[in-house]
SEROLUM-136063 format. One record per residue: x, y, z of N, C-alpha, C in turn. Coordinates in steps of 0.1 Angstrom, whole numbers, padded with zeros to 4 digits, always signed. Atoms other than C-alpha are relative to their C-alpha. Example, Ala and Ser with C-alpha at 12.3 -4.5 7.8 and 13.67 -1.06 7.14 Angstrom:
+0009-0012+0000+0123-0045+0078+0009+0012+0000-0009-0011+0000+0137-0011+0071-0008+0011+0008
This chain:
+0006+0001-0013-0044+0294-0151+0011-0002+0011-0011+0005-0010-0027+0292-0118-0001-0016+0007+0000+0011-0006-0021+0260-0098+0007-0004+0011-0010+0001-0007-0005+0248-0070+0004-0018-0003-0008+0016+0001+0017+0213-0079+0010-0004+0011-0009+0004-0007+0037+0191-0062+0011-0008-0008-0015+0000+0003+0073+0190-0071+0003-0018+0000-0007+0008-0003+0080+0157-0056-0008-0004+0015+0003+0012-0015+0065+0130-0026+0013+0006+0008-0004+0000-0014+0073+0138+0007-0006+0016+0006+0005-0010-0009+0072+0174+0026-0014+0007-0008+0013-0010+0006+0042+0200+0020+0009+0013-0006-0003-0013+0005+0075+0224+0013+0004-0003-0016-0002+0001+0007+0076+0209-0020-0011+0000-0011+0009-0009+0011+0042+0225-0035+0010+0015-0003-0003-0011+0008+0045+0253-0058-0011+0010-0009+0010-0006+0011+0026+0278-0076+0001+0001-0014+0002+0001+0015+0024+0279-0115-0008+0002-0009+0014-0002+0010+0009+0290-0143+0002-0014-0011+0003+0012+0010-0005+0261-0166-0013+0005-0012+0013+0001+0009-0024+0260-0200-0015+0001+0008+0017+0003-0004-0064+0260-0198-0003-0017+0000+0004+0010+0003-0073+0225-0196-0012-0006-0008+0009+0003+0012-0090+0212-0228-0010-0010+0008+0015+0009-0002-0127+0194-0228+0003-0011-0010+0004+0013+0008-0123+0160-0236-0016-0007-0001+0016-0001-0003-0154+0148-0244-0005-0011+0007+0003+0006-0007-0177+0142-0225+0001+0014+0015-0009-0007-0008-0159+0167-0203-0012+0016+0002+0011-0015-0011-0177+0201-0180+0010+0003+0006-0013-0008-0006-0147+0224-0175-0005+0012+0012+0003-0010-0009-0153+0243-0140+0012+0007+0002-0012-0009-0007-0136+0274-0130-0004+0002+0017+0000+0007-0014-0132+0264-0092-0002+0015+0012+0001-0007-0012-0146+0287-0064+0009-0003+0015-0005+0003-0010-0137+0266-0036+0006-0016+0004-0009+0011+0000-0114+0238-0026-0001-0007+0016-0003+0010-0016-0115+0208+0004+0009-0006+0002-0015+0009-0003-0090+0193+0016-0003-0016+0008+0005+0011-0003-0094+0157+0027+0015-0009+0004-0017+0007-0009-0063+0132+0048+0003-0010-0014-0008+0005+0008-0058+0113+0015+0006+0013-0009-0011-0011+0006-0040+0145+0000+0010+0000+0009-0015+0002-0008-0011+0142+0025+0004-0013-0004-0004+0017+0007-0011+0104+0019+0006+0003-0008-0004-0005+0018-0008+0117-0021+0016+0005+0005-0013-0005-0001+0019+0139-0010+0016-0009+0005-0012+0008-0013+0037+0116+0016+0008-0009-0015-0006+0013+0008+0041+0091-0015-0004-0014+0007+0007+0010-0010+0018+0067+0006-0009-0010-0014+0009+0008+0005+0000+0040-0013-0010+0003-0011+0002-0011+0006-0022+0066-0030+0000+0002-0012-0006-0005+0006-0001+0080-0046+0005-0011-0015+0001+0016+0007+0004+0047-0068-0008+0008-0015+0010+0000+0010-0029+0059-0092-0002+0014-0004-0001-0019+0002-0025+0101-0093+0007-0001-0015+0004-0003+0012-0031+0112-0128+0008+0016-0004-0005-0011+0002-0018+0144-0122+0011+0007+0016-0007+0001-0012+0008+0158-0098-0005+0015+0008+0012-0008-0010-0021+0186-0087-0010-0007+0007+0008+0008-0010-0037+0176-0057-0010+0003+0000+0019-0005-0008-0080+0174-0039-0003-0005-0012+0009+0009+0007-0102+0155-0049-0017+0003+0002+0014-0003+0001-0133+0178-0043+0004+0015-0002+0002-0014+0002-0146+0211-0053-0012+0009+0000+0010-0009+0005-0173+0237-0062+0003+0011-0007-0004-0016+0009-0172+0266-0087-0017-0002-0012+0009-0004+0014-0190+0274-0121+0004-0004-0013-0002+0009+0013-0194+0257-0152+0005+0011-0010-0006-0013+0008-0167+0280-0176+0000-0006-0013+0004+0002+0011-0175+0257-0205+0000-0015-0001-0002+0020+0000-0185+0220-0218+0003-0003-0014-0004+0003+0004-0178+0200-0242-0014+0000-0015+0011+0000+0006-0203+0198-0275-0010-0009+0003+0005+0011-0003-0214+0162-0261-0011+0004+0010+0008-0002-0010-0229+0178-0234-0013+0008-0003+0017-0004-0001-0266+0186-0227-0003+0002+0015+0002+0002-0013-0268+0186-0190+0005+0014+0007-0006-0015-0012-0248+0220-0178+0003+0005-0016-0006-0008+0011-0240+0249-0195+0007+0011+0006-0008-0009-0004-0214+0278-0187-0014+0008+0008+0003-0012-0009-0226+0297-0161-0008-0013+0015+0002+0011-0009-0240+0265-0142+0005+0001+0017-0006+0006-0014-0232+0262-0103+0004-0015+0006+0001+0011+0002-0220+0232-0097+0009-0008+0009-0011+0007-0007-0198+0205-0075+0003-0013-0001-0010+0008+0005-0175+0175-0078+0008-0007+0007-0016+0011-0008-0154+0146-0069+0006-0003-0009-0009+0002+0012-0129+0144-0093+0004-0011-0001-0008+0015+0000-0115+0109-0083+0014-0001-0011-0010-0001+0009-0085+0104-0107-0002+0001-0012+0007-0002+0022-0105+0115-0141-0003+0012-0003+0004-0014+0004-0106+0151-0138+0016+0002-0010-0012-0006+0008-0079+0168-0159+0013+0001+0012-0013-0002-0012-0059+0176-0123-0008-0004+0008+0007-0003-0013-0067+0175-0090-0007+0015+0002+0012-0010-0005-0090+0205-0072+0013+0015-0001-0008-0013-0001-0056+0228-0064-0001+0007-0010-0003-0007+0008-0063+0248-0094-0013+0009-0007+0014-0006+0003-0085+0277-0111-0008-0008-0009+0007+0006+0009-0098+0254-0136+0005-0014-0002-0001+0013+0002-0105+0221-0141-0011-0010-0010+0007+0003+0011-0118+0201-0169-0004-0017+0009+0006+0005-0006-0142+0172-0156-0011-0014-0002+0015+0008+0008-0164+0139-0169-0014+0003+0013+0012-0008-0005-0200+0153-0165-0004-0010+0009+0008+0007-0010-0208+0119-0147+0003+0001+0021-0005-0009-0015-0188+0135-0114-0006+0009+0003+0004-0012-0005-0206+0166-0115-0014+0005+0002+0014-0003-0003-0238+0177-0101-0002+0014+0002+0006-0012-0003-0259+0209-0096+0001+0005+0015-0002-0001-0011-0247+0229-0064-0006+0000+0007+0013-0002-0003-0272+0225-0038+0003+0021+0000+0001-0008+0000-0284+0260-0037+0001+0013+0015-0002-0008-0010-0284+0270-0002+0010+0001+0009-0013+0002-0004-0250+0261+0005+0007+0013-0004-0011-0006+0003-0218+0284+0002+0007-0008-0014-0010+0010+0010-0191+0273-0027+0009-0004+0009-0005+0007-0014-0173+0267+0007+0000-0011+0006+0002+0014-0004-0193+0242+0020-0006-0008-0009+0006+0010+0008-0205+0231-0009+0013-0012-0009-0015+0010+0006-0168+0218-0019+0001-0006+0012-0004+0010-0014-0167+0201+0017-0008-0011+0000+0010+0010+0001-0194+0174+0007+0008-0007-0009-0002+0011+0013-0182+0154-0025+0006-0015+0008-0008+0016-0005-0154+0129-0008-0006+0003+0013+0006-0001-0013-0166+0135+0028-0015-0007-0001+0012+0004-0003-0203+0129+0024-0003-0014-0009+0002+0010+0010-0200+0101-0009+0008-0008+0011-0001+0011-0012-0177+0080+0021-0007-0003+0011+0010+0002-0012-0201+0085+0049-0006-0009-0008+0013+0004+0007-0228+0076+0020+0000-0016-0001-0003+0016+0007-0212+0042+0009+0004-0006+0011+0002+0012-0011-0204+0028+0048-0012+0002+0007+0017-0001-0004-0240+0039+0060-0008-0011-0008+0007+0011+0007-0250+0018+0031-0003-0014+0000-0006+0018+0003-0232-0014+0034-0006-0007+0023+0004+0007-0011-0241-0016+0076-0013+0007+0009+0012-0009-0009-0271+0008+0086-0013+0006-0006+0009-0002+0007-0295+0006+0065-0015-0002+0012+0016+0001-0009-0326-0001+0091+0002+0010+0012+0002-0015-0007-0335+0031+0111+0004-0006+0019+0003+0008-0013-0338+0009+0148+0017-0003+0000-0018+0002-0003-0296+0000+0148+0007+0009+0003-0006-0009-0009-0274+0009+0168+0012+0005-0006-0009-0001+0006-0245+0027+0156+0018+0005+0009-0011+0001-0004-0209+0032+0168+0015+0005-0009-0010-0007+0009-0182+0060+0151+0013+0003+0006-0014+0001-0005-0146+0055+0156+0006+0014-0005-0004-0010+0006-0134+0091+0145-0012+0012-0005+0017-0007+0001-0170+0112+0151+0003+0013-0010+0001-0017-0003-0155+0149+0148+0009+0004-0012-0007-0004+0011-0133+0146+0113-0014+0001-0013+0006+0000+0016-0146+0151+0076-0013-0007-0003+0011+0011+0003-0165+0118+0073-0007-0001+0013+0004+0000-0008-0173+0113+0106-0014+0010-0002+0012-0010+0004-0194+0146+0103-0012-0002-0005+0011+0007+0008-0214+0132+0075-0009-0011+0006+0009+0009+0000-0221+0102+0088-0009+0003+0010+0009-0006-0010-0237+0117+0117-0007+0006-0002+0009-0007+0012-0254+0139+0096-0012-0009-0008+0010+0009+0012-0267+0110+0072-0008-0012+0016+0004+0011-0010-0273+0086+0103-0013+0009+0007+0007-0010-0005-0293+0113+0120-0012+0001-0013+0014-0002+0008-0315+0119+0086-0008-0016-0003+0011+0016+0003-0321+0079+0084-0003-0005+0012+0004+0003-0012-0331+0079+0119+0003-0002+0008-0007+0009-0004-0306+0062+0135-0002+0009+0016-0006-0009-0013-0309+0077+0174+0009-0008+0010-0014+0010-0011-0285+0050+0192+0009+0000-0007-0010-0003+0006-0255+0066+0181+0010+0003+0011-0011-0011-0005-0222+0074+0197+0013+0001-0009-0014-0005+0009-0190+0086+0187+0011+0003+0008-0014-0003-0009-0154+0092+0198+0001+0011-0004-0009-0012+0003-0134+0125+0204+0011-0005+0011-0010-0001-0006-0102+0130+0213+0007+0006+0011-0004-0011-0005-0098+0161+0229-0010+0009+0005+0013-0003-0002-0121+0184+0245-0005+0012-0012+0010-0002+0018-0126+0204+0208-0004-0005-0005+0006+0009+0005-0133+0178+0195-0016-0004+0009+0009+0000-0007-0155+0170+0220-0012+0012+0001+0008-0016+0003-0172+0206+0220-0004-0002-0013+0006+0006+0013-0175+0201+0182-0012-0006+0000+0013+0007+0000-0199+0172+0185-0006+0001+0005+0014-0006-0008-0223+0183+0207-0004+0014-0006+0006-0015+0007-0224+0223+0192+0001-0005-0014+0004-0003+0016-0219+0218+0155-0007-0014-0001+0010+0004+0005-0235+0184+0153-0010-0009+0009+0014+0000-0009-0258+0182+0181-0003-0016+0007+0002+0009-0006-0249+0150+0198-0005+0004+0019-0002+0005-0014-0254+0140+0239+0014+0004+0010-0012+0002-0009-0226+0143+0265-0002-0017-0001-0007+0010-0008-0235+0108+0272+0000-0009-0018-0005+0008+0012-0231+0100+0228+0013+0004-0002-0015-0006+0004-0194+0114+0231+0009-0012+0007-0010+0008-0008-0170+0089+0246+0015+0006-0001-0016-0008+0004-0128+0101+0251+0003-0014-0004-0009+0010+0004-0111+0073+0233+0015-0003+0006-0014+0000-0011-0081+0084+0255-0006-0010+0011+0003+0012-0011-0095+0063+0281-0003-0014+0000-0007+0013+0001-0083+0034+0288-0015-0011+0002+0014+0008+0002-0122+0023+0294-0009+0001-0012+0010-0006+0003-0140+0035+0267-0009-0007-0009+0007+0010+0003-0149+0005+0252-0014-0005+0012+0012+0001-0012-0167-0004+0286-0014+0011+0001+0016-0011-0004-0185+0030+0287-0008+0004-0014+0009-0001+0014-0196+0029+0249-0014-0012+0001+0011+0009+0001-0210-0008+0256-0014+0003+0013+0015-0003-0009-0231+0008+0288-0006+0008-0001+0012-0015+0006-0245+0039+0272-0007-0008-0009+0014+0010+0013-0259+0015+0242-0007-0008+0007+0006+0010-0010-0269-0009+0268+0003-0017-0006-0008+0013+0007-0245-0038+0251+0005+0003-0014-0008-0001+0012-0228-0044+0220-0011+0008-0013+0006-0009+0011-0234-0020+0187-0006-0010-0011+0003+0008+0012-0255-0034+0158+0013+0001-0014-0008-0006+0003-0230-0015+0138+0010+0010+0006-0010-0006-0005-0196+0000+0138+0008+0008-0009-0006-0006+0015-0178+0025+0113+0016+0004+0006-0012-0005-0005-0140+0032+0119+0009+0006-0014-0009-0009+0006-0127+0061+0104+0014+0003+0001-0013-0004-0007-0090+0060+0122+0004-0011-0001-0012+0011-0001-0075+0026+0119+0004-0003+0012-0008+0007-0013-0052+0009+0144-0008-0005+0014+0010+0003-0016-0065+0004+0183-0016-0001-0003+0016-0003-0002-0099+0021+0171-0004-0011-0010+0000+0008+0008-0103-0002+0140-0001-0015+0010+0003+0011-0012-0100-0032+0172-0015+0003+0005+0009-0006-0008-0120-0014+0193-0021-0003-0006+0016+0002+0002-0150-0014+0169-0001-0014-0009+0004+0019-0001-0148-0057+0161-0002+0003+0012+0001+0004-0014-0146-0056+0197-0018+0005+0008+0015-0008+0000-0181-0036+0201-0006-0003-0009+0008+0006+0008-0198-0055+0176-0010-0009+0008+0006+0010-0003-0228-0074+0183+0001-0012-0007+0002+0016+0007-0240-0112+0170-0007+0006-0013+0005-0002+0016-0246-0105+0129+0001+0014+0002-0010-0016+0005-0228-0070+0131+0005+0001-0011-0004-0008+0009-0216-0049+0107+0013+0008+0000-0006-0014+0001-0185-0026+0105+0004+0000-0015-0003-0007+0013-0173-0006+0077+0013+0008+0004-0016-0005-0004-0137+0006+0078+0005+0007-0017-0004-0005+0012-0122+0033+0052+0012+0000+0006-0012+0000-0004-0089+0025+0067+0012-0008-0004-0005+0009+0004-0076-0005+0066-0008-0018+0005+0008+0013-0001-0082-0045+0072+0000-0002+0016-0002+0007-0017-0084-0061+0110+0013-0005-0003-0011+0009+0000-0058-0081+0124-0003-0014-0003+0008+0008+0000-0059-0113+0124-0008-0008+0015+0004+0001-0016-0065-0116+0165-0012+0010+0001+0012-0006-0001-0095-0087+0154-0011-0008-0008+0010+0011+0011-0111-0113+0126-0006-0012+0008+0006+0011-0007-0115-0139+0153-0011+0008+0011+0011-0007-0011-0136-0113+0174-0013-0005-0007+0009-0005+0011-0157-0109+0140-0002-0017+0000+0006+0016+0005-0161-0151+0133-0007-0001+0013+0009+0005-0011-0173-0154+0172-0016+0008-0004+0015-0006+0005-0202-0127+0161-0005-0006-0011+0008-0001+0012-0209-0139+0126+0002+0012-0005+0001-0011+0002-0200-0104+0122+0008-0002-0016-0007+0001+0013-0190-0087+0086+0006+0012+0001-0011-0013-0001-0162-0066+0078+0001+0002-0015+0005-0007+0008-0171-0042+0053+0014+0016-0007-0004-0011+0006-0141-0025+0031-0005+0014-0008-0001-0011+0010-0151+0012+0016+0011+0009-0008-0009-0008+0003-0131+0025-0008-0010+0009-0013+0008-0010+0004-0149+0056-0022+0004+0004-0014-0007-0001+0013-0124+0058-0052-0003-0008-0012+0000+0015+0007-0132+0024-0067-0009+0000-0012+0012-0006+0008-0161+0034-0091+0009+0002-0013-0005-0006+0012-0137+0052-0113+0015-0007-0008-0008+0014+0002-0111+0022-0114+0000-0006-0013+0004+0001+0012-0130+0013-0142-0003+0001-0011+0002-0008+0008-0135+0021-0175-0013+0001-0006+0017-0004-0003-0174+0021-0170-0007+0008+0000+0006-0013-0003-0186+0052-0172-0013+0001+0007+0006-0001-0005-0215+0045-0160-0003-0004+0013-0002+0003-0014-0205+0034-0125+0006+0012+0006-0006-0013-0004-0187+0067-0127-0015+0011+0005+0009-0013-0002-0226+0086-0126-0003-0005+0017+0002+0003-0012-0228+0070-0090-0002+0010+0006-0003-0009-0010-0211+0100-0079-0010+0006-0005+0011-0011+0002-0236+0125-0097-0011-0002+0006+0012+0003-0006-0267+0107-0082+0002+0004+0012-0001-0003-0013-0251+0107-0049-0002+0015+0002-0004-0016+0000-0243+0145-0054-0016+0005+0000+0007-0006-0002-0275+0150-0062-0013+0002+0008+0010-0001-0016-0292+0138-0035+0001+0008+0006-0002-0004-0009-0272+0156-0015-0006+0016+0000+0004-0012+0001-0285+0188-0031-0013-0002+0003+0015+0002-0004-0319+0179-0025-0002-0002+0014+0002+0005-0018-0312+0169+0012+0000+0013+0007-0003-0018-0002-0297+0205+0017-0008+0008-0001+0009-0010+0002-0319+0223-0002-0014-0001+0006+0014+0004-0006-0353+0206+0016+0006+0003+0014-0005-0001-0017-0330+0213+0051-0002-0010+0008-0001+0012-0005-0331+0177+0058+0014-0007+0002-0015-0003-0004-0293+0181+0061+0002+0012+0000-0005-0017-0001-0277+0211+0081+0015+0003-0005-0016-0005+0005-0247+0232+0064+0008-0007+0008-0016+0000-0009-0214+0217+0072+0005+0005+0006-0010-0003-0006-0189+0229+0091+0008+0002-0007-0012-0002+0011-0159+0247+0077+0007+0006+0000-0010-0010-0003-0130+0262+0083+0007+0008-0011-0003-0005+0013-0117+0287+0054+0018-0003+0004-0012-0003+0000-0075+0285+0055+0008+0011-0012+0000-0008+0007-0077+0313+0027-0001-0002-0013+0002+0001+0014-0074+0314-0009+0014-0006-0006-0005+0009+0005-0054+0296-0035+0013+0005+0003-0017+0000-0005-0017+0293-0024+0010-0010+0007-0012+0013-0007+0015+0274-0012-0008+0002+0014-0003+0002-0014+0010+0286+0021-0015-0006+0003+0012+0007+0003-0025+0280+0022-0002-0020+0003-0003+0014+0004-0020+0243+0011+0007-0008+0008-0006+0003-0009+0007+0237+0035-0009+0000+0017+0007-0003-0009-0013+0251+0062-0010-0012+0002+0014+0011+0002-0042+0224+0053+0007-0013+0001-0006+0016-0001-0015+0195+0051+0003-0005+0016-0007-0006-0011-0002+0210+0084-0008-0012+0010+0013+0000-0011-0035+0205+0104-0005-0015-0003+0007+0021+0001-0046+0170+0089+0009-0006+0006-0012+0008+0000-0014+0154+0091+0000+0000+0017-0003+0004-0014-0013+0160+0129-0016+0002+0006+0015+0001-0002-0054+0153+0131-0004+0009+0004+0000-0011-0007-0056+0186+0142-0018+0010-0003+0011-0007+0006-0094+0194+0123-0013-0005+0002+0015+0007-0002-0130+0192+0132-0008+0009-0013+0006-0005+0013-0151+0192+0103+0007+0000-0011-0006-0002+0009-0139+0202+0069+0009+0012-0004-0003-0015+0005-0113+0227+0057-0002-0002-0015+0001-0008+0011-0117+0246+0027+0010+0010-0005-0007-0008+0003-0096+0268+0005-0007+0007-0013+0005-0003+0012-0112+0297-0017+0005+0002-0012-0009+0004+0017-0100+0301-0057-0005+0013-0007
């Protein structure tokens, strides 16, 4: 099979193409042959040799997919070759996503929703399972208000997606730019007055007077300033959820005058363990997600193709994250 690997931490000019063995079914295991590939900002991390890169199993990168079940293991009962199907690999697939085939524990993989692309159906796994898990931990009651530090990327997407199907209408979100901005109003159908520019030097002020005061909840997908920004936009017994990193400690005394709670996601953590059954998480989630889709109670993602399996390809996709340069999800087909 082909693959694209990386050589060595640091540039994106240090993938490569290669052919590799088929990867054997351990058991337990649902070997897909990969239609389409997502790309998500912890693969440049991976690459960078960032923190990451610490727990990587294999030195093929992506951590989500879709394709077709090309064979399972005898253990299995649940799929069978010819299956449709999609995936979050987390660090227990045989490699990462960059490759035509990939061997897989069945509790990662679910049935593709059906009226998705293999496109967009690879742009859900890590995208929509992080939205899934900080929606969970601060927004659970339909009536709260919500507040997205990073609206118009990957997760962002989602969560506005998922927030929107659990009701939530007191929402805003940041852009950066005016694509970004265009983005969230055409692809996922916010307000002019739920967009705020985070370039501006007010936009804390003009978030807290479109809500009409501080957020019940706050999600920060971007770290640094914005990661402030939403302690600072917290109401009294708030919520945030941060896939980034921790507050300061001058942001934690925002959070003790609220009562407020600060809510780490790390969407990886499931598979940390040697629990397998904390690992079917992902398949439940997945298969909600196919049932949300397929009932049209979530619309198609967004998705940019950057072409088919290759260096340049791959480069291209590190290219555009690495300098935040993407609304929505890219994809690469296989």
């Amino acid at each position: 099979m082909r693959a694209i690997t990386l050589t060595e931490f640091g540039s994106a000019d240090n993938f490569r193409l290669i052919e590799l063995p088929t990867p054997p079914l351990r058991e337990g295991d649902v070997r897909i042959r990969v239609k389409a590939i997502s790309f998500n900002p912890v693969d440049y991390q991976i690459r960078k040799g960032l923190p990451e890169a610490q727990r990587i199993r294999s030195q093929i990168l992506g951590r989500d997919l879709s394709g077709v079940v090309d064979d399972v293991h005898a253990s299995i009962s649940d799929f069978r070759p010819g299956d449709e199907v999609y995936s979050y690999l987390c660090d227990r697939a045989s490699s990462g996503s960059y490759a035509e085939l990939v061997s897989v524990p069945q509790e990662l993989v679910a049935k593709k929703p059906q009226r998705l692309s293999h496109e967009q159906a690879a742009a859900v796994p890590v995208a929509g399972i992080t939205a899934r898990l900080a929606l969970e931990k601060v927004a659970a009651a339909p009536s709260r208000s919500l507040f997205i530090a990073g609206g118009a990327g990957g997760v962002g997407t989602f969560a506005i997606m998922q927030a929107r199907q659990l009701g939530i209408q007191r929402l805003i979100a940041t852009a950066g730019n005016p694509k970004s901005h265009a983005y969230l109003m055409e692809k996922c159908g916010l307000k002019e007055s739920q967009v705020v520019n985070y370039r501006d030097e007010d936009f804390v002020a003009q978030a807290l007077e479109r809500n009409g005061g501080p957020f019940d909840c706050t999600l920060d997908l971007v770290g640094g300033p914005m990661l402030s920004a939403c302690c600072r936009l917290l109401a009294i017994d708030g919520q945030l959820a941060s896939i980034t990193e921790v507050p300061t400690k001058e942001d934690f005394e925002f959070l003790f005058q609220r009562n407020a709670g600060f809510n780490p996601i790390g969407a990886n953590a499931y598979p940390l363990t040697e629990d397998r059954n904390r690992w079917r998480l992902y398949q439940t989630m997945l298969a909600e997600f196919s049932r949300l889709f397929d009932s049209a109670a979530l619309p198609a993602p967004h998705v940019t193709s950057v072409g088919t399996l290759s260096v340049e390809a791959v480069r291209q996709a590190h290219d555009l994250l690495e300098r935040s340069a993407v609304q929505g999800k890219l994809v690469m087909r296989c």
